[in-house]
C-alpha positions in Angstrom: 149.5 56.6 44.2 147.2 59.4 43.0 148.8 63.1 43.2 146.9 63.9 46.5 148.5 60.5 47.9 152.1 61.3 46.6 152.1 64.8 47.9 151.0 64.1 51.5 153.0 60.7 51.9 156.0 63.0 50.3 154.8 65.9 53.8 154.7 63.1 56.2 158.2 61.4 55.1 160.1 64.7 55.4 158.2 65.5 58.9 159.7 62.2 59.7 163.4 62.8 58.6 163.4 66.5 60.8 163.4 64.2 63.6 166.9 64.7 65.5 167.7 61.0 65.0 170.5 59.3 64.8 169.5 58.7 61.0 173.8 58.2 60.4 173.4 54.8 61.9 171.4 53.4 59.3 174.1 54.9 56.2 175.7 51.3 54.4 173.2 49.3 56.2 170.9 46.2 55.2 167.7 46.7 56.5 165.0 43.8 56.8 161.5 44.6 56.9 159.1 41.8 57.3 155.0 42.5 56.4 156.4 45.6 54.4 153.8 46.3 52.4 151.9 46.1 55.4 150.0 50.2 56.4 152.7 50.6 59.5 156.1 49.1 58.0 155.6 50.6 54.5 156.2 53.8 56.2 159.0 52.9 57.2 159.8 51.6 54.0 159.3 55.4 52.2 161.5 56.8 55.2 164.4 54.6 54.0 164.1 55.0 50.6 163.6 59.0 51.3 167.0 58.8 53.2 168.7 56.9 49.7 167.2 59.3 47.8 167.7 62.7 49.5 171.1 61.9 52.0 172.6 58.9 49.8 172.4 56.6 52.5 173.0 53.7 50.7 170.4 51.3 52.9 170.0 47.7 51.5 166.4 47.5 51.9 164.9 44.2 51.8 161.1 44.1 52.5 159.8 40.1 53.3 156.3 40.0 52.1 153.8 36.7 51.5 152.2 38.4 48.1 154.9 40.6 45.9 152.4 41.2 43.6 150.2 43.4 46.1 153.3 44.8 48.1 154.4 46.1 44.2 151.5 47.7 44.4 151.8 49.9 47.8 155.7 49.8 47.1 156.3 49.4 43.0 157.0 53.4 43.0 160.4 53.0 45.1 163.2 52.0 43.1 165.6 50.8 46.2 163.3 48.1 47.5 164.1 44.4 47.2 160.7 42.3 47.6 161.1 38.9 49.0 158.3 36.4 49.0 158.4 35.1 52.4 155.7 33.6 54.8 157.1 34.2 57.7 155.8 31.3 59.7 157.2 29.6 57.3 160.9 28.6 57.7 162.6 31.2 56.4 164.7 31.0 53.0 167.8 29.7 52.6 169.0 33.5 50.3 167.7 35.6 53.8 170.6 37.9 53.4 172.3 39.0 56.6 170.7 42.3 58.0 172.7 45.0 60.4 168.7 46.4 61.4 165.4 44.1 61.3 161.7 45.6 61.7 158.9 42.7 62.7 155.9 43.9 61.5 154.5 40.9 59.3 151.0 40.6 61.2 147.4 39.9 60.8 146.7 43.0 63.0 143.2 43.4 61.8 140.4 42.0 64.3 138.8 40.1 60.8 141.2 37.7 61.1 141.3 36.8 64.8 138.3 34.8 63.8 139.0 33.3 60.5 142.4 32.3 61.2 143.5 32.3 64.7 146.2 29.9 63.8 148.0 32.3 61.2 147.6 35.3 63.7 149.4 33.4 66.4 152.1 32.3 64.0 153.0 35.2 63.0 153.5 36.4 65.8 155.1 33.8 67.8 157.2 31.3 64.9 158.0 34.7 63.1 159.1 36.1 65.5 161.5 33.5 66.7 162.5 33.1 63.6 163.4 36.4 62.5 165.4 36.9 66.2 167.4 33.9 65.2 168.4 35.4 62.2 169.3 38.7 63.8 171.4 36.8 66.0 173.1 34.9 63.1 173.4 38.2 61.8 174.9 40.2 64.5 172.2 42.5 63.8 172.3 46.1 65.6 168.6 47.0 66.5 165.9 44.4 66.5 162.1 45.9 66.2 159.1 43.9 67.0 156.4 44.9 66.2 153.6 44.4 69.6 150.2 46.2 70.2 148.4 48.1 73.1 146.1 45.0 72.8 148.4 43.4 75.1 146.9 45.0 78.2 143.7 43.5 77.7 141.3 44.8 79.2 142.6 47.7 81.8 142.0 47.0 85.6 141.4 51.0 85.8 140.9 52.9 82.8 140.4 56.4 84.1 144.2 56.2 83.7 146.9 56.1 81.4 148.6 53.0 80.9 152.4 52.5 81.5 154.4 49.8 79.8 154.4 47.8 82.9 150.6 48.3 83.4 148.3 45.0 82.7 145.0 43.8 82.3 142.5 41.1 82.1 142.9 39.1 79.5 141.0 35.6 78.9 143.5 33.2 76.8 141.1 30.4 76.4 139.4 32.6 74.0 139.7 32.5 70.3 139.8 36.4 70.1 143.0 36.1 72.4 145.1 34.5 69.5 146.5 38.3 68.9 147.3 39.5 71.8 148.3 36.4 73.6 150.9 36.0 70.1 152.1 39.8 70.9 152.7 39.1 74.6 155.1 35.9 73.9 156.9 37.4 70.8 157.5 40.0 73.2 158.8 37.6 75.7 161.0 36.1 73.0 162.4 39.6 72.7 163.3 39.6 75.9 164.7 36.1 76.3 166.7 36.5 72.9 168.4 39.6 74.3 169.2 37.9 77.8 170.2 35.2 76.3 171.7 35.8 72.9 172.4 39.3 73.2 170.0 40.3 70.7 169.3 44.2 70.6 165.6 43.7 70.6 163.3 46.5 71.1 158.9 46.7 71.6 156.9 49.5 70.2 153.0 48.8 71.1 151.2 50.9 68.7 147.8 52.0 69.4 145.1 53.0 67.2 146.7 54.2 64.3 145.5 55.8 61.2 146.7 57.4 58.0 147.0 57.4 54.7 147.0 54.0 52.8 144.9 52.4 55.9 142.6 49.1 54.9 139.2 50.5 54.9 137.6 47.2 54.6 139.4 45.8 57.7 136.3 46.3 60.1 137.7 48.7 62.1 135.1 51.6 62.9 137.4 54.2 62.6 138.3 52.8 59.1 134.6 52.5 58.4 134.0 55.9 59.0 136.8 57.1 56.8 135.0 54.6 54.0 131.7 56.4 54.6 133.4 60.2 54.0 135.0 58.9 50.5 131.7 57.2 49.6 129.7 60.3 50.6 127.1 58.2 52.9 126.2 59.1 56.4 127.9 57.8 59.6 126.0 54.6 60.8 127.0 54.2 64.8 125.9 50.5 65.5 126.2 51.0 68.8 126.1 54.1 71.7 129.6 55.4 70.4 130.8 56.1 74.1 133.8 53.7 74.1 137.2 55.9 73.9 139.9 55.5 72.1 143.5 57.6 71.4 144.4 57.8 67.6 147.8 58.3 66.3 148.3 59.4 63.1 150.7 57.4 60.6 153.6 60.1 60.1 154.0 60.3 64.0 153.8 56.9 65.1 156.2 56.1 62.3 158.6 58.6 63.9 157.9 56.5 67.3 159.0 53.5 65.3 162.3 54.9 64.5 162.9 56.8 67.6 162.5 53.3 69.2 164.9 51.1 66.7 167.5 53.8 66.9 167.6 55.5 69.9 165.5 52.8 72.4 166.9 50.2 74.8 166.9 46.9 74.2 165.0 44.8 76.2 162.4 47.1 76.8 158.6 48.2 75.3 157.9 51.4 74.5 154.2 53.1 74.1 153.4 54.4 70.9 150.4 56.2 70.7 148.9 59.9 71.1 147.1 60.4 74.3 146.4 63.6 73.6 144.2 62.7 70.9 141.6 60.7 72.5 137.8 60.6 71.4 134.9 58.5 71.6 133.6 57.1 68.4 130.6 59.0 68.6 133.1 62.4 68.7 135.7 60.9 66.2 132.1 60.6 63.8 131.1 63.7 64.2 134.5 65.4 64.0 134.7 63.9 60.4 131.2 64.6 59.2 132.0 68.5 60.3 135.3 68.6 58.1 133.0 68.0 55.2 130.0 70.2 55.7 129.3 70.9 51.8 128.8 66.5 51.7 125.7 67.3 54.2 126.3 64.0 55.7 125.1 63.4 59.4 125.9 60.8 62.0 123.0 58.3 62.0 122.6 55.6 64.8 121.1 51.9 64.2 119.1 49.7 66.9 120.2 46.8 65.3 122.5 44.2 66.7 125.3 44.7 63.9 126.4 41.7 61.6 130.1 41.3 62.0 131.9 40.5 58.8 133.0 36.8 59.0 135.9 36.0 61.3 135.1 39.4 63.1 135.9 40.0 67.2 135.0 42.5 69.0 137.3 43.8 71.4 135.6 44.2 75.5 137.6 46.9 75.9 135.9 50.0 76.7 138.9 52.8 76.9 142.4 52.1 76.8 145.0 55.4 76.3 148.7 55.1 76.3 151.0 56.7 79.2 154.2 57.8 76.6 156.7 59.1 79.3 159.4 56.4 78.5 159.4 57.0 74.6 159.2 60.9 74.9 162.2 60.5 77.1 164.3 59.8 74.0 162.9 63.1 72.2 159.4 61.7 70.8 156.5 63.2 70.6 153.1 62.8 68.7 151.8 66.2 67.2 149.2 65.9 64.9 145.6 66.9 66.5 142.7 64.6 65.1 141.3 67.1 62.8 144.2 67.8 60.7 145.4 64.0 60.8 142.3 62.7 59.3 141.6 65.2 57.1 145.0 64.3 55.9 144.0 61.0 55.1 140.4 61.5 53.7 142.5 63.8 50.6 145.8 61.1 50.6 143.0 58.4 50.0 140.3 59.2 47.9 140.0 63.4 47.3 137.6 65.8 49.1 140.8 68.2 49.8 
């Protein structure tokens, strides 16, 4: 990590551990995380290791990952980490030690790979998954997190409102695109079944549209693009009318939501993560960021032609989709940080210009 990185990851993590959690429960504890080099769980990661490091929590922390070398390099800085090489549609290893909390997160959550491998993104998702809730059971495991998405409510029978957890839309599963969230709706089935069944504490977050620092800008997501074009110092190039709306939460919050949600949620249910309040269309969100950085002289440009999807790229139909977050704020959470101060955050954790 540069010094910009270190310093605003460091802000974020101890925003994070002000939360009035019940951050006692995790003190002695193995925690598993799979996809933890992943941008959402290696937040979670840094929280853990923060809580070691400032409240000698002792945590086990065992992150599965498929490539050690490239989690090293998002995670090599934290001494307390255990990396495990682990596909995890693969049958798990044999040396899985037994874990009091597990976090799901290992996912192809990028829309690149809904196209190129459909097959792994449904995996992932749905063998993972099972897997990982049989070893939680095995383990007598105390709080279960999967990992779902707000893609799960397809496309929104009314969007002029805000979506509720037991809200759903259209969504097409003969399609190829649907492999994600199709995957996300049965793992959070198995959830459910594992915890009627079994007794497994499972609990759902569905993030939505989350950004921060240490986000894949080459993922084809246009708010990741736009982030790209700032640290390059190239104009904005809308490929299309930049009217559809979306909500972004930024990284330190939703991780929060994540926590709030593994230690304080109810199992057997899904919980909204997301920050309504900080919804924009992508022509606003473009804008926004090229007026953060008026000595760059950038501008917001727009192209009339049809754009050329990166291989494996689709599209999502969906033309606004915002969170309702009653149920999570009902356990004391919250998302805070407006738009401008979020991703100005990340532009200086990720590249300078602060």
């Amino acid at each position: 990590m540069s010094g910009n990185s270190k310093a605003i990851v460091a802000e974020d993590i101890a925003r994070i551990l002000e939360q009035p959690l019940p951050w006692e429960q995790l003190n002695g504890a193995t925690v598993l995380v799979s996809g933890a080099g992943g941008f959402l769980p290696a937040y979670m990661v840094e929280t853990l290791a923060a809580l070691n490091a400032q409240r000698k929590a002792g945590i086990r922390i065992v992150g599965l990952v498929r490539n050690p070398e490239k989690a090293r390099q998002r995670l090599g800085h934290l001494q307390d980490v255990e990396l495990l090489a682990q596909d995890i549609a693969a049958p798990l290893r044999p040396d899985l030690p037994k874990a009091d909390f597990i976090v799901h997160a290992a996912s192809q959550a990028s829309p690149r790979f809904y196209g190129a491998d459909p097959v792994g993104t449904l995996d992932a998702n749905a063998t993972g998954t099972r897997q990982l809730l049989q070893h939680a059971k095995d383990s007598d495991c105390k709080s279960f997190l999967f990992f779902s998405s707000g893609e799960v409510y397809g496309v929104p029978v009314d969007d002029s409102r805000r979506l509720t957890e037991t809200d759903y839309g259209y969504l097409d599963p003969a399609t190829v695109r649907a492999c994600y969230a199709e995957s996300k709706r049965l793992g959070e089935t198995l959830c459910v079944a594992w915890h009627h069944q079994h007794g497994v504490p499972a609990r759902i977050v569905r993030p939505f549209h989350t950004y921060g620092p240490g986000m894949a800008l080459d993922d084809g997501r246009v708010f990741a693009d736009f982030v790209g074009d700032i640290l390059a110092r190239r104009n904005i190039v809308l490929k299309s009318d930049g009217l559809a709306m979306r909500p972004f939460c930024y990284l330190g919050d939703a991780t929060a939501g994540f926590f709030t949600a593994l230690l304080n949620g109810v199992p057997g249910l899904a919980y909204n993560v997301g920050n309504p309040e900080a919804e924009i269309s992508m022509r606003g969100l473009a804008e926004l960021l090229v007026g953060l950085y008026p000595e760059l002289g950038l501008q917001v440009e727009f192209s009339t032609r049809e754009p050329a999807d990166a291989a494996g790229y689709l599209r999502s139909k969906v033309g606004r989709s915002v969170p309702n977050t009653a149920r999570i704020e009902a356990l004391g959470w919250r998302a805070t940080t407006p738009l401008a101060e979020g991703f100005a955050r990340t532009v200086t954790a990720m590249g300078g210009l602060g």
